[in-house]
HTML snippet that shows the backbone in 3Dmol.js (N, CA, C, O; Angstrom):
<script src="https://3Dmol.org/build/3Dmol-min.js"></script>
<div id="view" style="width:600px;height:400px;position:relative"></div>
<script>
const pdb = `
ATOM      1  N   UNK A   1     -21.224 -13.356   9.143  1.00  0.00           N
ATOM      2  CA  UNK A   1     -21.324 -11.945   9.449  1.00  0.00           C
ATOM      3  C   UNK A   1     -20.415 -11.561  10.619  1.00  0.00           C
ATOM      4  O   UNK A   1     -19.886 -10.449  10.627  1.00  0.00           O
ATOM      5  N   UNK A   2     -20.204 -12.491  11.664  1.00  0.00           N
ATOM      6  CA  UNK A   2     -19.155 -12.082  12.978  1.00  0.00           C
ATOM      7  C   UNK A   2     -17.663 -12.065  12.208  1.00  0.00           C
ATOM      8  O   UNK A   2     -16.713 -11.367  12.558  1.00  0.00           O
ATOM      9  N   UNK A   3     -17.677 -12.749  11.379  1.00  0.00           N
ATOM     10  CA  UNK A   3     -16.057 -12.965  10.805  1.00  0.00           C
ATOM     11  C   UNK A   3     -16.080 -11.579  10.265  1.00  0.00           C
ATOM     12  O   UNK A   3     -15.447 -10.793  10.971  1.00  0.00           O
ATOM     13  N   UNK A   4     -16.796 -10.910   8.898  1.00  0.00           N
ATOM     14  CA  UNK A   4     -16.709  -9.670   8.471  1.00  0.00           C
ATOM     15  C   UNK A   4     -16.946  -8.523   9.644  1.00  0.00           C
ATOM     16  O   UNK A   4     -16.290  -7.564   9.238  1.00  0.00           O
ATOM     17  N   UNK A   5     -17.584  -8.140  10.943  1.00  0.00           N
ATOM     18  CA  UNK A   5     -17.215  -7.688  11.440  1.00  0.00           C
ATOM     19  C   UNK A   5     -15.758  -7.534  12.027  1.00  0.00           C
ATOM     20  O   UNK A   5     -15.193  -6.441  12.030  1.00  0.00           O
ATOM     21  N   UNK A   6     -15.155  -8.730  12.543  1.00  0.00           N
ATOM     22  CA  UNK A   6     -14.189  -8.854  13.368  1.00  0.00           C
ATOM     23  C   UNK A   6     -13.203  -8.410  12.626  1.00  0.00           C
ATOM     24  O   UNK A   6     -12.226  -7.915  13.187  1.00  0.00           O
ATOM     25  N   UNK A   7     -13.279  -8.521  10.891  1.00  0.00           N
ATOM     26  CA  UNK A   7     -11.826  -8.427   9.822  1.00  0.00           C
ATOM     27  C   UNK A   7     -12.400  -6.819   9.241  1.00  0.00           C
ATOM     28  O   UNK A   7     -11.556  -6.012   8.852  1.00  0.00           O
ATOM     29  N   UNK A   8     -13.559  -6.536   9.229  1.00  0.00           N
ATOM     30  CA  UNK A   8     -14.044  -5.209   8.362  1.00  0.00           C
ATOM     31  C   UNK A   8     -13.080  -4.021   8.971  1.00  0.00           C
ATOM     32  O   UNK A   8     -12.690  -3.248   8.096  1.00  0.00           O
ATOM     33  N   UNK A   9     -12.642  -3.741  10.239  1.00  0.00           N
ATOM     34  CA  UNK A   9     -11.423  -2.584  10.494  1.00  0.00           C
ATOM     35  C   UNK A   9      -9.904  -2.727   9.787  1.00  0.00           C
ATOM     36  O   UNK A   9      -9.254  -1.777   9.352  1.00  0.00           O
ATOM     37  N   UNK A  10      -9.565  -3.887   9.777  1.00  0.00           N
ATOM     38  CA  UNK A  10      -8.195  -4.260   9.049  1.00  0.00           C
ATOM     39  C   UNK A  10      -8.466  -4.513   7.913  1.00  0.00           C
ATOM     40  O   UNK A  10      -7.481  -5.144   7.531  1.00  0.00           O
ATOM     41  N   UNK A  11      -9.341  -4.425   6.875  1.00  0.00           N
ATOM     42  CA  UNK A  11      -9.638  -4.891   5.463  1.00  0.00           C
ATOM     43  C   UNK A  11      -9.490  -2.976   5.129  1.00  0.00           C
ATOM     44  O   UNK A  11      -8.682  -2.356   4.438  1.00  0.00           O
ATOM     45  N   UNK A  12     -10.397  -2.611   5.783  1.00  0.00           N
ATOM     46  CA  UNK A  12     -10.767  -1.357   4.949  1.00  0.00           C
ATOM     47  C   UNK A  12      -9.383  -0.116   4.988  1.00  0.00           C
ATOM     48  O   UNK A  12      -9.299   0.813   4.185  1.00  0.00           O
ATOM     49  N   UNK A  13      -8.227  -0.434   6.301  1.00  0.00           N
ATOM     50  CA  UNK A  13      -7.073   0.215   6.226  1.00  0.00           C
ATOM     51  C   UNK A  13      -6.251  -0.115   4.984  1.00  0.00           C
ATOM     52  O   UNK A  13      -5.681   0.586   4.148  1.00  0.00           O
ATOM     53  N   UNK A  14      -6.382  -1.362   5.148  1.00  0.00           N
ATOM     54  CA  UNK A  14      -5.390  -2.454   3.864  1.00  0.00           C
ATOM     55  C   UNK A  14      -6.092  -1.836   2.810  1.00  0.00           C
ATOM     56  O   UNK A  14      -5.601  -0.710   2.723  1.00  0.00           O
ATOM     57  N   UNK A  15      -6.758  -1.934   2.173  1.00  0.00           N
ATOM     58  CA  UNK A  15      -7.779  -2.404   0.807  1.00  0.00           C
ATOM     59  C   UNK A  15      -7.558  -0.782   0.310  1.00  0.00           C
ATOM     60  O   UNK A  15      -7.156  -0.674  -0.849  1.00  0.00           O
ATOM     61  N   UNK A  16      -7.765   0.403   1.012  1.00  0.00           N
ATOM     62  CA  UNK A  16      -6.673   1.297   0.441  1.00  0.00           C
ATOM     63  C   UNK A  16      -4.987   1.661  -0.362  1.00  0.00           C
ATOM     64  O   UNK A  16      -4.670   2.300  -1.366  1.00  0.00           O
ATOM     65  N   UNK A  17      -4.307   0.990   0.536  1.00  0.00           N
ATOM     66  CA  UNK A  17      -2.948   0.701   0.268  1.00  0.00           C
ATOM     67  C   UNK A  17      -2.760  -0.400  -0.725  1.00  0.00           C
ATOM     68  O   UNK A  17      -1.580  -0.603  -1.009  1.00  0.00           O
ATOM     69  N   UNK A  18      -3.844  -1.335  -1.457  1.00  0.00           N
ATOM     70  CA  UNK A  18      -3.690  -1.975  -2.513  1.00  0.00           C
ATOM     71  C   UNK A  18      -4.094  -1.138  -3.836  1.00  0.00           C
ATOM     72  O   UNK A  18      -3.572  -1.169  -4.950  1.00  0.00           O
ATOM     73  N   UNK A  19      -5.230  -0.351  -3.342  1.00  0.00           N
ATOM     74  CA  UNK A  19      -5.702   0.734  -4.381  1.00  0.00           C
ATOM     75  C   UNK A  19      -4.686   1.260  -4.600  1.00  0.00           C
ATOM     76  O   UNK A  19      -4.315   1.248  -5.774  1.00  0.00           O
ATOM     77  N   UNK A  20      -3.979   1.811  -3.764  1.00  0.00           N
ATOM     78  CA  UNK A  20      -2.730   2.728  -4.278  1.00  0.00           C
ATOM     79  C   UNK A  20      -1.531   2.348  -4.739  1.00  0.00           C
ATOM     80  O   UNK A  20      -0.875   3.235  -5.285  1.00  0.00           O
ATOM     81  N   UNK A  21      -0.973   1.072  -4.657  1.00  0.00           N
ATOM     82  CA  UNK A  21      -0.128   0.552  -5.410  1.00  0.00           C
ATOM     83  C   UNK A  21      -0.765  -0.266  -6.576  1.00  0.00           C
ATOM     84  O   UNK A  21      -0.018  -1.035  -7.182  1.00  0.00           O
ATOM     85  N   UNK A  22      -2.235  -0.163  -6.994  1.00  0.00           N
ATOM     86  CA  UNK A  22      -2.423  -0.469  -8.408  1.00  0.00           C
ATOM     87  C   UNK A  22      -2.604   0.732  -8.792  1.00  0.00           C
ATOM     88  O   UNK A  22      -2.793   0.665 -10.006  1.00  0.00           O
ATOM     89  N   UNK A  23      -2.653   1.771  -8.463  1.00  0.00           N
ATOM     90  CA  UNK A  23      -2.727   3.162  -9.452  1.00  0.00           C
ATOM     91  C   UNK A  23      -1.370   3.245  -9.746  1.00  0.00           C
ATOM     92  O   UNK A  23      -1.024   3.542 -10.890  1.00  0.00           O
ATOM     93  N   UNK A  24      -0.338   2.965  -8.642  1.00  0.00           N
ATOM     94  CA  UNK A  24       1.329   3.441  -8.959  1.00  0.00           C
ATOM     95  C   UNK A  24       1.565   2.548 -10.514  1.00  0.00           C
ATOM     96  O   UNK A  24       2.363   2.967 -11.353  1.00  0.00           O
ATOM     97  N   UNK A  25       0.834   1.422 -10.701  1.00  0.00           N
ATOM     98  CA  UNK A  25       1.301   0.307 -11.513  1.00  0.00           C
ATOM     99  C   UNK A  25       0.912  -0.546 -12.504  1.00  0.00           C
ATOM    100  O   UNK A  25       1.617  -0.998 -13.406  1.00  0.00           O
ATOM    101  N   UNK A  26      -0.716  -0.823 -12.203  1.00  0.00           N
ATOM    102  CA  UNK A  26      -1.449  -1.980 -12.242  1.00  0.00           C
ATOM    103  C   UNK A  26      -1.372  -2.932 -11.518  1.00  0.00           C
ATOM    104  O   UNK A  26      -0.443  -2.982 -10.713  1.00  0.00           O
ATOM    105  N   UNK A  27      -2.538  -4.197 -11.606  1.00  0.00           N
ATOM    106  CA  UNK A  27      -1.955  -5.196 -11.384  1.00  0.00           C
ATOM    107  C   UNK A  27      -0.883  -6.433 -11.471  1.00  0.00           C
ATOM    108  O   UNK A  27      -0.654  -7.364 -10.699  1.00  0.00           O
ATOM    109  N   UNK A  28      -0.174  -5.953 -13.072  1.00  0.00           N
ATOM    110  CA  UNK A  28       0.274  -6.935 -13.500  1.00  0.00           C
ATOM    111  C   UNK A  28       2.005  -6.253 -13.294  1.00  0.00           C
ATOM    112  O   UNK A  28       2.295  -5.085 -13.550  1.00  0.00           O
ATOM    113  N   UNK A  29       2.785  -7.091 -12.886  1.00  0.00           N
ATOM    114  CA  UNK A  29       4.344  -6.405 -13.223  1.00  0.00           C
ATOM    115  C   UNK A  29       5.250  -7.120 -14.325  1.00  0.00           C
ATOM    116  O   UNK A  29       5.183  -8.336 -14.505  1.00  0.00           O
ATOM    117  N   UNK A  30       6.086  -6.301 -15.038  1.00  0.00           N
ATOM    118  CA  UNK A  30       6.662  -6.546 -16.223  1.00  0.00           C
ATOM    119  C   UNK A  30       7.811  -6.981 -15.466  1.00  0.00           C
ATOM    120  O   UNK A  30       8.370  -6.064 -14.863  1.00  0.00           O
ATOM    121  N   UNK A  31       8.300  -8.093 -15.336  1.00  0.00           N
ATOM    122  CA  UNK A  31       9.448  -8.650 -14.579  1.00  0.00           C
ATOM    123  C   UNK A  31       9.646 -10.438 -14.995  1.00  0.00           C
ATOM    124  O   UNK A  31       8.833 -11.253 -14.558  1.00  0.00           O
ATOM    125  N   UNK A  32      10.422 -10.720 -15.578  1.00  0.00           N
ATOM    126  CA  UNK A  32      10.770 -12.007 -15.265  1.00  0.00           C
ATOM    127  C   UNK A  32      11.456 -12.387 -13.740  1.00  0.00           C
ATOM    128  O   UNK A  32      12.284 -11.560 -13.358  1.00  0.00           O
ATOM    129  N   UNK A  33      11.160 -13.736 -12.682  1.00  0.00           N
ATOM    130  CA  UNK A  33      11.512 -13.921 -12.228  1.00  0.00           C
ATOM    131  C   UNK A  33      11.077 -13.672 -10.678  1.00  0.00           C
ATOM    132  O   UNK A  33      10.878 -12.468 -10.517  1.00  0.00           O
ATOM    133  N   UNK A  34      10.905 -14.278  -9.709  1.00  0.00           N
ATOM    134  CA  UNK A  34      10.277 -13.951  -8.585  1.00  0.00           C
ATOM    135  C   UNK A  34      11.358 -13.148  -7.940  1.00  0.00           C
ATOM    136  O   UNK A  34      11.031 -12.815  -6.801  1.00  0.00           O
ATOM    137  N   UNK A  35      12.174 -12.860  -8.189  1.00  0.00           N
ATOM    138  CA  UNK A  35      13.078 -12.141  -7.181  1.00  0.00           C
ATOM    139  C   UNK A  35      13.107 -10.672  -7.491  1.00  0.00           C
ATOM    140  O   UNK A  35      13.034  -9.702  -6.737  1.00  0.00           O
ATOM    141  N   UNK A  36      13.256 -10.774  -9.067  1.00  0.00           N
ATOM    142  CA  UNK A  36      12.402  -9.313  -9.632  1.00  0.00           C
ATOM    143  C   UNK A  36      11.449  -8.769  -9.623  1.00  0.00           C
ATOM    144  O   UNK A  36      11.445  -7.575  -9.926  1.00  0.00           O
ATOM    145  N   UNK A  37       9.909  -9.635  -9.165  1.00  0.00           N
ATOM    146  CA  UNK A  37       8.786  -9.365  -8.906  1.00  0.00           C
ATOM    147  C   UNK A  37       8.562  -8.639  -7.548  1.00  0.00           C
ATOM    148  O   UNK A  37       7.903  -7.664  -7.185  1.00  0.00           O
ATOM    149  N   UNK A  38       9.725  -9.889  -6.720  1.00  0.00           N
ATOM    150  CA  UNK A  38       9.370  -9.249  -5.250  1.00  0.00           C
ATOM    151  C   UNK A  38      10.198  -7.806  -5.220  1.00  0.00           C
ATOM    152  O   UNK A  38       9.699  -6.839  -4.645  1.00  0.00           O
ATOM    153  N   UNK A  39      11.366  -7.730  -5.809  1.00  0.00           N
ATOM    154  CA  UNK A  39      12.023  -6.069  -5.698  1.00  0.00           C
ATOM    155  C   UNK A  39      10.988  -5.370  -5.903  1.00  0.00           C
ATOM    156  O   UNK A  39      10.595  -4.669  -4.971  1.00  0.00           O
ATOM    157  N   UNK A  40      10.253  -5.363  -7.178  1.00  0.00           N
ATOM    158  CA  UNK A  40       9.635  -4.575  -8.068  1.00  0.00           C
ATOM    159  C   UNK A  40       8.270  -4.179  -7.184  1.00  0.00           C
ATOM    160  O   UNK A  40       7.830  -3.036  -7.297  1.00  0.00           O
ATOM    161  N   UNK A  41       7.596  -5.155  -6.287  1.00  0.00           N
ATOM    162  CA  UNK A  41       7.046  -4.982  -4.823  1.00  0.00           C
ATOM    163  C   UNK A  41       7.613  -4.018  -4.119  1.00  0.00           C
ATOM    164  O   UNK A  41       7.298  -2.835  -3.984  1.00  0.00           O
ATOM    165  N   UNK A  42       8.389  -4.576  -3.731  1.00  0.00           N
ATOM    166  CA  UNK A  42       8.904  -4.139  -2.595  1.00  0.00           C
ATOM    167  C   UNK A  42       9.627  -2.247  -2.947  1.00  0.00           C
ATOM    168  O   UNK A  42       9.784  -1.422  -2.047  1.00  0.00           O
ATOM    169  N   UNK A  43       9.901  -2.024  -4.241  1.00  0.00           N
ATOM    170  CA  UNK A  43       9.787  -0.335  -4.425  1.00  0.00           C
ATOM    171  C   UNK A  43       8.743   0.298  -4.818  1.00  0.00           C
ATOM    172  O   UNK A  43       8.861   1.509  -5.004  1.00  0.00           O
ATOM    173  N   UNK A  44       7.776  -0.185  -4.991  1.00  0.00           N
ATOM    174  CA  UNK A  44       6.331  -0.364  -5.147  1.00  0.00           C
ATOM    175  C   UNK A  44       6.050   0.173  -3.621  1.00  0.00           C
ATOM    176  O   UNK A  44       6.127   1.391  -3.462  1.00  0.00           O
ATOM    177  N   UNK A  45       5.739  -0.620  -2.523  1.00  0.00           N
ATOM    178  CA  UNK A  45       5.914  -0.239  -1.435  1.00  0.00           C
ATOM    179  C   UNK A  45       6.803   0.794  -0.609  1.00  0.00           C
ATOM    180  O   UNK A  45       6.375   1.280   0.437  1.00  0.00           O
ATOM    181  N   UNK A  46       7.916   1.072  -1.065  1.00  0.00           N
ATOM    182  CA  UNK A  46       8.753   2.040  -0.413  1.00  0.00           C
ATOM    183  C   UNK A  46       7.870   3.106  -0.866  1.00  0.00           C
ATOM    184  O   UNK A  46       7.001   3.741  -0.268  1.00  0.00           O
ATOM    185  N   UNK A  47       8.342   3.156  -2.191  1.00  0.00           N
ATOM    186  CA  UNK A  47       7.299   4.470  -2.949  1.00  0.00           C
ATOM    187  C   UNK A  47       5.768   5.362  -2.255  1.00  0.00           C
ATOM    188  O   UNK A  47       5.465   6.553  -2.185  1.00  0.00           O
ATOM    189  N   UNK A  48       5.143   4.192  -1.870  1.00  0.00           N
ATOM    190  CA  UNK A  48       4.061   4.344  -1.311  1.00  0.00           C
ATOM    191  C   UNK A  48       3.954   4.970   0.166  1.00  0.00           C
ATOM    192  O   UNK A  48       3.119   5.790   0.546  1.00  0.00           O
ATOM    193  N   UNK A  49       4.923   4.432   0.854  1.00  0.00           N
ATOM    194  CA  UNK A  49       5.442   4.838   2.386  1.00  0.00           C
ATOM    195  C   UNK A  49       5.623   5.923   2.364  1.00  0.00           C
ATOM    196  O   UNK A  49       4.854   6.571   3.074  1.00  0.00           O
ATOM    197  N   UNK A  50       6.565   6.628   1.670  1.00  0.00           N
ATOM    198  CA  UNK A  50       7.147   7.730   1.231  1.00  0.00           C
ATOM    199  C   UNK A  50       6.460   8.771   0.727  1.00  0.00           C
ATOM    200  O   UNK A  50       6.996   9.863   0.542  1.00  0.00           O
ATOM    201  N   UNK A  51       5.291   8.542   0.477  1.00  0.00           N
ATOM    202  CA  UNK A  51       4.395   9.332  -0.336  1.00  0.00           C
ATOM    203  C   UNK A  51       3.414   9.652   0.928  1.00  0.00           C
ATOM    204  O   UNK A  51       3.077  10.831   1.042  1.00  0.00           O
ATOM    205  N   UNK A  52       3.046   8.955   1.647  1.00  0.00           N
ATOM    206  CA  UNK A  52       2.239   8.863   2.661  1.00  0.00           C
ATOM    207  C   UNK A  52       3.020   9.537   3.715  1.00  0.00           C
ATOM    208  O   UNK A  52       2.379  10.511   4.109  1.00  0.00           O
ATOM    209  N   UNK A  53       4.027   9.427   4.266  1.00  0.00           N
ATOM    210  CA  UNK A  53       4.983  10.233   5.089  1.00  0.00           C
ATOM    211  C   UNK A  53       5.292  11.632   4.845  1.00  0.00           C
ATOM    212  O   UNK A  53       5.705  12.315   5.783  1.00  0.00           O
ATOM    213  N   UNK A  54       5.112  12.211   3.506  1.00  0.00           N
ATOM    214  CA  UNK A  54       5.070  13.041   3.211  1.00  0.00           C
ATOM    215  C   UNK A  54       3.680  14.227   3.660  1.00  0.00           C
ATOM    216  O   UNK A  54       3.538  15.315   4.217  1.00  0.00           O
ATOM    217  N   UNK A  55       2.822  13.119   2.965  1.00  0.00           N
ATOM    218  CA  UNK A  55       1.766  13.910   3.423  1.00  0.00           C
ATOM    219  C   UNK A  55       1.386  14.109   4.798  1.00  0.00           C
ATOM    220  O   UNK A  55       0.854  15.132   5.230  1.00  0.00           O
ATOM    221  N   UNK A  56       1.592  13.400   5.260  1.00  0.00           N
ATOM    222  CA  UNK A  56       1.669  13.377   7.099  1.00  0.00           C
ATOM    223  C   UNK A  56       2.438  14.048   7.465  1.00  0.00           C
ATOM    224  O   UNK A  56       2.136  14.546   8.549  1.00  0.00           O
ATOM    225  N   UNK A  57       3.447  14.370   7.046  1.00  0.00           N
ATOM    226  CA  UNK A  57       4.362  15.359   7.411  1.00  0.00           C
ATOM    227  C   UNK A  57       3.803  16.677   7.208  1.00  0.00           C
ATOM    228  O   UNK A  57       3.898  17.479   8.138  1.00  0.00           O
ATOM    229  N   UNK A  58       3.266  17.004   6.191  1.00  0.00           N
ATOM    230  CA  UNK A  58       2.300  18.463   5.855  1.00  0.00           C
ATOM    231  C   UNK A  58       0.845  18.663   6.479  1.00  0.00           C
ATOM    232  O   UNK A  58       0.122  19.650   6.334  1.00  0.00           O
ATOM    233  N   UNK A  59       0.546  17.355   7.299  1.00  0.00           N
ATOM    234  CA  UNK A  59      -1.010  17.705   8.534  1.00  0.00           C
ATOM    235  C   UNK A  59      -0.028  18.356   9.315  1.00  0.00           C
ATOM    236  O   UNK A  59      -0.332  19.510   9.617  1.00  0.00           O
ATOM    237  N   UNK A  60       1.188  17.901   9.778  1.00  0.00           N
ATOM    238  CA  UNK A  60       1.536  18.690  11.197  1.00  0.00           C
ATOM    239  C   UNK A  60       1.882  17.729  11.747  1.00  0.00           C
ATOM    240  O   UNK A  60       2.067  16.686  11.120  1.00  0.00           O
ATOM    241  N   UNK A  61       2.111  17.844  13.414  1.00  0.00           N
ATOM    242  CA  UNK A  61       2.610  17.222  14.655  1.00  0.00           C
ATOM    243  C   UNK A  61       0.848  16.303  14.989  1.00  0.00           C
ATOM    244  O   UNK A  61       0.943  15.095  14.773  1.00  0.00           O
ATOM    245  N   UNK A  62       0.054  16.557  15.244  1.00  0.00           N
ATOM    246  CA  UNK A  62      -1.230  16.057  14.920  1.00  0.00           C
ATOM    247  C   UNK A  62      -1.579  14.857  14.371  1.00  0.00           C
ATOM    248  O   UNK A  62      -2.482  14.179  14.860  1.00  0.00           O
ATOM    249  N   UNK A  63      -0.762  14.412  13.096  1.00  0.00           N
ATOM    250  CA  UNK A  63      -1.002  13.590  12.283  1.00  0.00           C
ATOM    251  C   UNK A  63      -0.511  12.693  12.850  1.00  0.00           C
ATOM    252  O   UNK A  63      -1.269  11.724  12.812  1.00  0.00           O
ATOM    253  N   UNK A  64       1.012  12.357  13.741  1.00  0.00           N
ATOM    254  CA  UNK A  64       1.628  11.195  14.100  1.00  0.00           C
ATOM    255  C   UNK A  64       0.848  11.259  15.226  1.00  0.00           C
ATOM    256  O   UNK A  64       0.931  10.381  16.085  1.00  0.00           O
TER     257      UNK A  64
END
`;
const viewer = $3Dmol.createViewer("view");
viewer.addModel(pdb, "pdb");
viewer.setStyle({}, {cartoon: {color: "spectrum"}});
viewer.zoomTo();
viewer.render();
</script>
């Protein structure tokens, strides 16, 4: 129970941002090859940044 306290603030920021790159996708990616997997990540992630920056950008000065 001390371990899930100590990790429960950094799980529950994260564990969002996985939700949202399995809605962009699923879990599974159509890619042969780990180097294509990790691109296919890794714009997966830009995508997501970008989407989120956006909206932060439309709270205002406030939001950062």
């Amino acid at each position: 129970e001390r371990r899930n306290k100590r990790i429960a603030k950094t799980r529950a920021r994260v564990e969002h941002v996985f939700a949202s790159l399995e809605q962009m996708g699923g879990k599974a990616l159509r890619s042969i090859g780990l180097a294509r997997a990790t691109l296919h990540l890794n714009w997966k992630a830009a995508t997501y940044n970008l989407r989120r920056l956006c909206s932060l950008k439309d709270m205002g000065p406030a939001a950062f």
